[in-house]
C-alpha positions in Angstrom: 0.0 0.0 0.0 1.3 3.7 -1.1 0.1 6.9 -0.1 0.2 10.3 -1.2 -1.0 12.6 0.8 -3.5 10.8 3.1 -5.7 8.9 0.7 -4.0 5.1 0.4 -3.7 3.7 -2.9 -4.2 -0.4 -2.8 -2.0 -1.6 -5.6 -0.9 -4.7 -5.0 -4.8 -5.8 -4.4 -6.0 -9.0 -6.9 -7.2 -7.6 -10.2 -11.2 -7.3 -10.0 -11.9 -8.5 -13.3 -9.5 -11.5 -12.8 -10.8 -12.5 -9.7 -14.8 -12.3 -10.5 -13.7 -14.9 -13.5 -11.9 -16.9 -11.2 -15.2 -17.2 -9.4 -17.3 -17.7 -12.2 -15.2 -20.5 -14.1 -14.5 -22.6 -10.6 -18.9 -22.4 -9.9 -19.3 -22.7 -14.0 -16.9 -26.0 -14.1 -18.2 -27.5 -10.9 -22.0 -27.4 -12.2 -21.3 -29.0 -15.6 -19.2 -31.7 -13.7 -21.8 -32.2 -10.9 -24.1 -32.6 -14.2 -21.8 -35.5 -15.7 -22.0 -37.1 -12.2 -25.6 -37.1 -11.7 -25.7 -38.7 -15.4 -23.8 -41.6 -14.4 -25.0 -44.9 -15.1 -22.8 -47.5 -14.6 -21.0 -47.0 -18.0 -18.2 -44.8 -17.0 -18.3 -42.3 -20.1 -19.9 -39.5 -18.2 -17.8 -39.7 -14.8 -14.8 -39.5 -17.6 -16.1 -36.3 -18.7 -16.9 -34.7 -15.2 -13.3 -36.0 -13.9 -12.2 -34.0 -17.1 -14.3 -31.1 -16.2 -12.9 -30.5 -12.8 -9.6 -31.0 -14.0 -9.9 -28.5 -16.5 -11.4 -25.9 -14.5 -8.5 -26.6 -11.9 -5.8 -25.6 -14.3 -8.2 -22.6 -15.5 -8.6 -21.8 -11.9 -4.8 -22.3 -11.3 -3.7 -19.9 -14.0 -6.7 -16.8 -13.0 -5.1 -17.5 -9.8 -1.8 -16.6 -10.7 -3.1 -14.2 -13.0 -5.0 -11.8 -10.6 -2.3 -12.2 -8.1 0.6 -11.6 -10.7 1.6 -7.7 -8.3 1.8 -9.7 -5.3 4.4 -12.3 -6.7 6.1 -9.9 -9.4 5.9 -6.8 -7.4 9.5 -5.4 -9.0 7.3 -5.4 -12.4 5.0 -2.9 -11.3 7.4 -0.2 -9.9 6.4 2.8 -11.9 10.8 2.9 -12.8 11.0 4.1 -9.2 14.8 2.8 -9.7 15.4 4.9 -12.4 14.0 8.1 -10.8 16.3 7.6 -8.3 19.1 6.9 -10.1 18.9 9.7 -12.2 18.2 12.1 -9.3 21.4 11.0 -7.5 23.3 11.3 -10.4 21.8 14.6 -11.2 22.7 15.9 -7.4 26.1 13.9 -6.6 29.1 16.1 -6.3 31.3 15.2 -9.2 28.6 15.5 -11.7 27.6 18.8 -10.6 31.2 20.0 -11.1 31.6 18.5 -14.4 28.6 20.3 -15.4 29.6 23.3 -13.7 32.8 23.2 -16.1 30.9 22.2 -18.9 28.9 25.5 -18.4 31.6 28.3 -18.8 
């Protein structure tokens, strides 16, 4: 969490969009293998499909996961070049610099 001023900006929260899919492939994937299961009868093709249906919507689910969590684990990726600000500030403001500019100048 970063603030400016005294409002607090939430950026490393789980992207919205990401997350409400998350929830709606894991409920979607569940119902259409809970359907497969109440089909069965003895013959084995329809638990095959539902056992292919959950896994399916695991490794969905796996990757939104991942997906609308991608700030928290990859934080660095984020960074608005807060590196590079400060890099070029202390470059800008570090003695030897200044004088070499100084030179350059008259």
């Amino acid at each position: 969490m970063h603030t400016r001023g005294k409002v607090p900006h939430f950026t490393l929260r789980p992207h919205p969009v990401v997350s409400i899919l998350f929830i709606l492939v894991m409920i979607v994937g569940i119902l259409i293998a809970m359907s497969f299961f109440s089909m069965e009868e003895g013959t084995g093709d329809y638990r095959r499909k539902g056992i292919t249906t959950l896994t399916l919507t695991g490794i969905i689910n796996i990757c939104l996961a991942i997906l609308a969590t991608s700030k928290l684990w990859f934080s660095h990726l984020w960074k608005k070049n807060s590196t590079h600000a400060r890099h070029k500030q202390h470059t800008k403001h570090h003695p030897a610099t200044r004088e070499r500019n100084f030179r350059r100048n008259r």
